[in-house]
C-alpha positions as CSV (number, residue, x, y, z in Angstrom):
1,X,89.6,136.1,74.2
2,X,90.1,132.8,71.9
3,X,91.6,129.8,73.9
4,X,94.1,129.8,71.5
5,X,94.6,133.5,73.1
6,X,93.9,131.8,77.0
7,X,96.7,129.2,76.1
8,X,99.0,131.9,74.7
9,X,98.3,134.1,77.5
10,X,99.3,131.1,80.2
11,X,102.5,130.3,78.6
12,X,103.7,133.6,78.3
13,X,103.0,134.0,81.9
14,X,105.4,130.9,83.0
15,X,108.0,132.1,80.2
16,X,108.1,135.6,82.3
17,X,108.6,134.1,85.6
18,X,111.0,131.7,84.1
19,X,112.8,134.8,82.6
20,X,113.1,136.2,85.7
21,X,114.7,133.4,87.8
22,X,117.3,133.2,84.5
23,X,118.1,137.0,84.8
24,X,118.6,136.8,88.9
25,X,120.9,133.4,88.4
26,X,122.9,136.0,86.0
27,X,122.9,139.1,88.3
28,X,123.4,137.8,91.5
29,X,126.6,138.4,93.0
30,X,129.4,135.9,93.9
31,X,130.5,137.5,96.9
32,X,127.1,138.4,98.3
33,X,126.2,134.5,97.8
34,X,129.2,133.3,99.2
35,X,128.7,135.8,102.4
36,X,125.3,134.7,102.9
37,X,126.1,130.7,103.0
38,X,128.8,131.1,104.7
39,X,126.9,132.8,107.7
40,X,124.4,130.3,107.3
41,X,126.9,127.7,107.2
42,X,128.6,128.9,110.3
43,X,124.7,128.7,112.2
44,X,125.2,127.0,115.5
45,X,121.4,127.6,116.2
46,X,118.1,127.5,113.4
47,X,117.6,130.2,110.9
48,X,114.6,132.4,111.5
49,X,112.7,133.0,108.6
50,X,110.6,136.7,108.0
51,X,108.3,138.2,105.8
52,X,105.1,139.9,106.0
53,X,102.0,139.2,103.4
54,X,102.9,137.3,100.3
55,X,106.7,137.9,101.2
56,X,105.7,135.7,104.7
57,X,104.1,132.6,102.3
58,X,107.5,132.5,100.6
59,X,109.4,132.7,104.1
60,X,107.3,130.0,105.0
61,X,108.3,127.9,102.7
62,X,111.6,128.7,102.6
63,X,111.5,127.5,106.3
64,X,110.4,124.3,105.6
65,X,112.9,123.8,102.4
66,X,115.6,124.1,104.8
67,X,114.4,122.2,107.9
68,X,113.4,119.5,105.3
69,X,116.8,119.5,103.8
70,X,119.1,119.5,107.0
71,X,119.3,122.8,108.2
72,X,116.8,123.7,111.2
73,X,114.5,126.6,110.5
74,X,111.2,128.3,111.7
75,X,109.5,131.3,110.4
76,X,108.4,134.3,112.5
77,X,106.4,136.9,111.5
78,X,107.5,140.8,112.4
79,X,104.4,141.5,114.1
80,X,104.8,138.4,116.6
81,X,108.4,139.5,116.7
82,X,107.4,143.0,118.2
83,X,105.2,141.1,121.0
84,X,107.1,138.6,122.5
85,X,108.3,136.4,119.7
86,X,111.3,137.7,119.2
87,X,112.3,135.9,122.2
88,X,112.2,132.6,119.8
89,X,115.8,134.5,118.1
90,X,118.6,133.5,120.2
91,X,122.5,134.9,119.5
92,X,123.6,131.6,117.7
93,X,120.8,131.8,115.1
94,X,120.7,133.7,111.8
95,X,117.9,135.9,110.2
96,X,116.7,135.4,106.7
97,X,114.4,138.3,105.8
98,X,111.8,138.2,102.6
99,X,110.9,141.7,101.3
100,X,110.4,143.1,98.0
101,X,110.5,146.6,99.3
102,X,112.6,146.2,101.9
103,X,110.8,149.1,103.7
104,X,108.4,147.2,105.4
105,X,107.9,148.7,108.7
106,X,107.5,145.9,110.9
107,X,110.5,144.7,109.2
108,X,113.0,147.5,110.1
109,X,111.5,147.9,113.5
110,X,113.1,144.5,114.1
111,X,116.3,145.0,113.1
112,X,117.8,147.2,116.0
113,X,117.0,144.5,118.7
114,X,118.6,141.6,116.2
115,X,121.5,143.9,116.0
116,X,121.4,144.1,119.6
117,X,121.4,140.2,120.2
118,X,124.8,139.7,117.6
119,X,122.4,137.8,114.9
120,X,123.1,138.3,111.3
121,X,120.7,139.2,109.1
122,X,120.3,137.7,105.5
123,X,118.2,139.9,103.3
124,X,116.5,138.5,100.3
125,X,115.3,142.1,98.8
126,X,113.7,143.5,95.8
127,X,115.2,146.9,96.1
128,X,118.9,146.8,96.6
129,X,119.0,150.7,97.2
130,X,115.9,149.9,100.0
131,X,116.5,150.1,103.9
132,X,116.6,146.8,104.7
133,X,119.7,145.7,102.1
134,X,122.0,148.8,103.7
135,X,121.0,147.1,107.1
136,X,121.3,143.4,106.7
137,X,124.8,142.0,107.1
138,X,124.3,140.4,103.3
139,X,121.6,141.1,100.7
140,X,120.7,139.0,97.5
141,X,119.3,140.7,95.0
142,X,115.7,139.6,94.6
143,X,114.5,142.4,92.0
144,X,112.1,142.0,88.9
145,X,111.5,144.2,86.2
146,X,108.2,143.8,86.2
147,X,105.3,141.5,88.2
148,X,103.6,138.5,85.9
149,X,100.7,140.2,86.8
150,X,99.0,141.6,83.3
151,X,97.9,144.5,86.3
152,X,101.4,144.7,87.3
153,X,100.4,144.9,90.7
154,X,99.8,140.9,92.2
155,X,102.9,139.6,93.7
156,X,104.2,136.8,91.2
157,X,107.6,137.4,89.3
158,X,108.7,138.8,92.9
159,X,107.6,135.9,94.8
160,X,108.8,133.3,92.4
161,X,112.1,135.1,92.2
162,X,112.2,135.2,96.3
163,X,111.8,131.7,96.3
164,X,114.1,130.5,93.8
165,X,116.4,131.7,96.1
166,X,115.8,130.5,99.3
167,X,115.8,127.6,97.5
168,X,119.1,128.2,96.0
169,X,120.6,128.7,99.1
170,X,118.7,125.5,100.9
171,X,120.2,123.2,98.6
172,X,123.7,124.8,98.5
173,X,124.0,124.4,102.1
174,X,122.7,120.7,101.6
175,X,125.2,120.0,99.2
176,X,127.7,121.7,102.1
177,X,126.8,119.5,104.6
178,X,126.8,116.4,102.3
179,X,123.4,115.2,103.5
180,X,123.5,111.8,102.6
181,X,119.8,110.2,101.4
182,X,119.2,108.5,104.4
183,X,119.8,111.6,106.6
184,X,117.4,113.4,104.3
185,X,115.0,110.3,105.2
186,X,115.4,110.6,108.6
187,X,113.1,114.1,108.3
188,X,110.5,112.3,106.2
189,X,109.8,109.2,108.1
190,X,105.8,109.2,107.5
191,X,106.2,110.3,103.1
192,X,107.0,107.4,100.8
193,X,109.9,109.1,100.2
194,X,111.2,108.6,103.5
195,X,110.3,104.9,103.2
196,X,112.0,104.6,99.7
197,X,114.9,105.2,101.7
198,X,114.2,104.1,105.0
199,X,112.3,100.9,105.6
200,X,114.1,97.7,105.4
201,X,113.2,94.0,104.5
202,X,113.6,93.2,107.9
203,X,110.9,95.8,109.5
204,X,108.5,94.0,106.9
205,X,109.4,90.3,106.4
206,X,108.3,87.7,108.3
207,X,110.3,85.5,111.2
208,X,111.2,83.2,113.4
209,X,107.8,81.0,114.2
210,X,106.0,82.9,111.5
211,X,108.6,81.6,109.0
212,X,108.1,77.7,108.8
213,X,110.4,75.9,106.6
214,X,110.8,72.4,105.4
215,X,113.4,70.2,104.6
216,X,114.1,69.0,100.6
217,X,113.1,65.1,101.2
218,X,109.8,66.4,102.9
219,X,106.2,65.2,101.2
220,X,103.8,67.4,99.3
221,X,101.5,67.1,102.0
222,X,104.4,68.5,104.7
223,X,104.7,71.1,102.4
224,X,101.1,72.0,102.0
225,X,100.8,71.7,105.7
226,X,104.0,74.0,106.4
227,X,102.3,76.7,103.8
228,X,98.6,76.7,105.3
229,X,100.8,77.0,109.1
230,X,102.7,80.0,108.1
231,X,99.8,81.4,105.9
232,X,101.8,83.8,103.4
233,X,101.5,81.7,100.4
234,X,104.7,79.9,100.3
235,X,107.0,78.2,102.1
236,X,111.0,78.1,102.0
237,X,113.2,74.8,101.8
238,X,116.5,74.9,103.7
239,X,119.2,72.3,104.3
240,X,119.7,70.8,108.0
241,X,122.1,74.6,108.8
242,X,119.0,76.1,108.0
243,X,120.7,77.7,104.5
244,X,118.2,78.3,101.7
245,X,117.8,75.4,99.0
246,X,114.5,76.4,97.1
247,X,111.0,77.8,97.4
248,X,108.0,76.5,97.1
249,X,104.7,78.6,96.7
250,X,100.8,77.9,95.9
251,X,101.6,78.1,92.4
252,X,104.3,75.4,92.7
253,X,101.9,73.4,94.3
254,X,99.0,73.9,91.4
255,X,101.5,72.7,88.8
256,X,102.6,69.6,91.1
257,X,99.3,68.5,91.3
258,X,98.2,69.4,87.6
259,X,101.1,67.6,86.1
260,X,101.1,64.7,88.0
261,X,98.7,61.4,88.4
262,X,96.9,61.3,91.6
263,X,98.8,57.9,92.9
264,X,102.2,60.0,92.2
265,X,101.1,62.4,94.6
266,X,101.7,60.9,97.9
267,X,105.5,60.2,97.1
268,X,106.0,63.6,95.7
269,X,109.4,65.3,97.4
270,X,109.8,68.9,97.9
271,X,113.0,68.6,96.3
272,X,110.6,68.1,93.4
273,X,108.2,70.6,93.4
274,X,110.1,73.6,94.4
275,X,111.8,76.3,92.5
276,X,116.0,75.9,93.3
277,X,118.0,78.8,93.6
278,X,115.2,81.5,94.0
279,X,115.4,85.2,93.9
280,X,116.2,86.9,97.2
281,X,116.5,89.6,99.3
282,X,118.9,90.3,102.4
283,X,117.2,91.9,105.7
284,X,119.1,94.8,106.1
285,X,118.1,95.6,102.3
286,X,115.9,98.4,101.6
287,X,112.4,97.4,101.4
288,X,112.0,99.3,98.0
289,X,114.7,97.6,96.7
290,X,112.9,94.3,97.7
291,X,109.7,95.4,95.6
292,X,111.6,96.3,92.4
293,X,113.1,93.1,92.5
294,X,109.8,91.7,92.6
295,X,108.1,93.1,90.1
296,X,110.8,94.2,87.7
297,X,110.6,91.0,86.0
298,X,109.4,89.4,83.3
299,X,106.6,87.2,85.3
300,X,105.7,89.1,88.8
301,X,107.0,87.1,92.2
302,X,104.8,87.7,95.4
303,X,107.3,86.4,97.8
304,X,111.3,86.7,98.4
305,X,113.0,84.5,101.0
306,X,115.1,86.6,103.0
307,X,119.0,85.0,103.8
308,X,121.3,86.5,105.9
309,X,125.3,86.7,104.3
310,X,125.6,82.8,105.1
311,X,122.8,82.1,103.1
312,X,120.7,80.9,106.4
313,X,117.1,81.2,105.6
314,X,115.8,84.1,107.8
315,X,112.7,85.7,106.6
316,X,109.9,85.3,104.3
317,X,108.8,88.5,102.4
318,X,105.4,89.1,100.7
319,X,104.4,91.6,98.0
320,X,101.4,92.1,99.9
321,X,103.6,93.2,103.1
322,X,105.6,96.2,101.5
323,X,102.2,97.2,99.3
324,X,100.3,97.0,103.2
325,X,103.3,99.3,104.0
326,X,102.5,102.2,101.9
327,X,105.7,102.0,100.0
């Protein structure tokens, strides 16, 4: 085989499992798909997620799609179900089952004593006409013509197929419960995602004693002192309320003292040095938000002052802090 064959060969694989999910979005039914979220919908308890082999990757998955997206889930495999597991399936929970054959033994074993606890069963099947869709209380049609697999025997089509779905119905049901992006944050606390969304300006800037500031008529040499005392590169100029007036950072400093005469320095002001009417940032502002402000400029800033709705000089942020934070 070529690799002009190899390359061939790859895209025709993706263009038959992409086929697949396109013929499924087509056939699926509208009442079977509005059965199944409203049941899952209606779940006072988690979903409970089975499949066995590749069928149990996919529920796997699926399980964490959900949980990750607002709607509690675990997976159980049959075989742990038929030896104590099953006690994890209480009656306000509701079954989603994986199966391409939906004659999976373990499978159908289970479904007497779910029956006997009340808890519906969700079947995402490959054979409509199979055991396990005339049993389940709704079945979504999970069938391929044929597997990816040039063998026709790995499953591929059927497991992408299987997962579209669950997919499908994770999002629906986000959508449904109009998870807003900070709830969806809330289950990804540790990701950058879930800072993106989360951390503030106010969990990163920089405070109170750790904040010195100085007042406009101040020297060059109060400021330099103010700027070595905090230590984060730049120090903020407020008026006797405290509200911001200006900024002034190492670099402001550099310039002062490269465009002026050494006896000019001593009588220098702050009022002339700094930079009036900086860029900043509020502390209940995201933290992301902070960094694109920052470097979505022309010339890169290291450091926001953070004001409160007054305008009272609160915070000091540094580039450097929201990098540090993994953001």
């Amino acid at each position: 085989m070529t690799d002009q064959d190899r390359f061939a060969e790859f895209r025709n694989f993706l263009t038959l499992e992409a086929d697949a999910i396109r013929e499924t979005a087509r056939r699926v039914g509208r009442a079977e798909v509005e059965r199944a979220i409203d049941l899952l919908a209606a779940c006072r308890g988690k979903v409970v997620v089975v499949g066995v082999g590749k069928s149990g990757n996919v529920a796997q998955k699926i399980a964490a799609t959900l949980t990750s997206t607002g709607t509690p889930a675990a997976f159980l495999h049959p075989s742990d179900a038929l030896h104590g597991g099953l006690g994890v399936v209480a009656r306000e929970d509701v079954v989603v089952v994986v199966s391409n054959s939906g004659e999976t033994d373990e499978i159908l074993a289970m479904l007497p004593f779910l029956k006997h606890r009340e808890v519906p069963v969700v079947a995402l099947v490959g054979d409509p006409q199979s055991s396990l869709a005339a049993r389940a209380d709704v079945s979504l049609d999970a069938g391929v013509d044929k597997e990816a697999c040039p063998l026709n025997l790995a499953p591929t089509t059927s497991t992408t197929v299987a997962l579209a779905l669950g997919d499908a119905l994770a999002l629906t049901l986000m959508q449904f419960k109009r998870i807003t992006p900070e709830e969806f944050a809330l289950n990804h606390p540790a990701g950058r995602l879930g800072k993106r969304l989360m951390l503030k300006v106010c969990d990163l800037m920089h405070g109170g004693d750790a904040n010195p500031t100085v007042r406009r008529d101040a020297t060059l040499l109060e400021a330099v002192r103010a700027i070595s005392r905090g230590g984060l590169g730049a120090v903020s100029v407020v008026d006797d309320g405290g509200r911001l007036e200006g900024v002034i950072t190492d670099g402001d400093l550099r310039r002062a003292l490269e465009r002026s005469r050494p006896e000019d320095l001593a009588a220098l002001s702050c009022e002339a040095i700094m930079t009036p009417r900086p860029v900043v940032t509020s502390p209940d502002a995201l933290a992301y938000a902070a960094l694109q402000l920052m470097e979505n400029r022309p010339s890169q800033i290291n450091v926001l002052p953070v004001v409160d709705a007054g305008g009272v000089c609160v915070g000091l942020l540094r580039l450097h802090d929201i990098i540090r934070s993994g953001l």
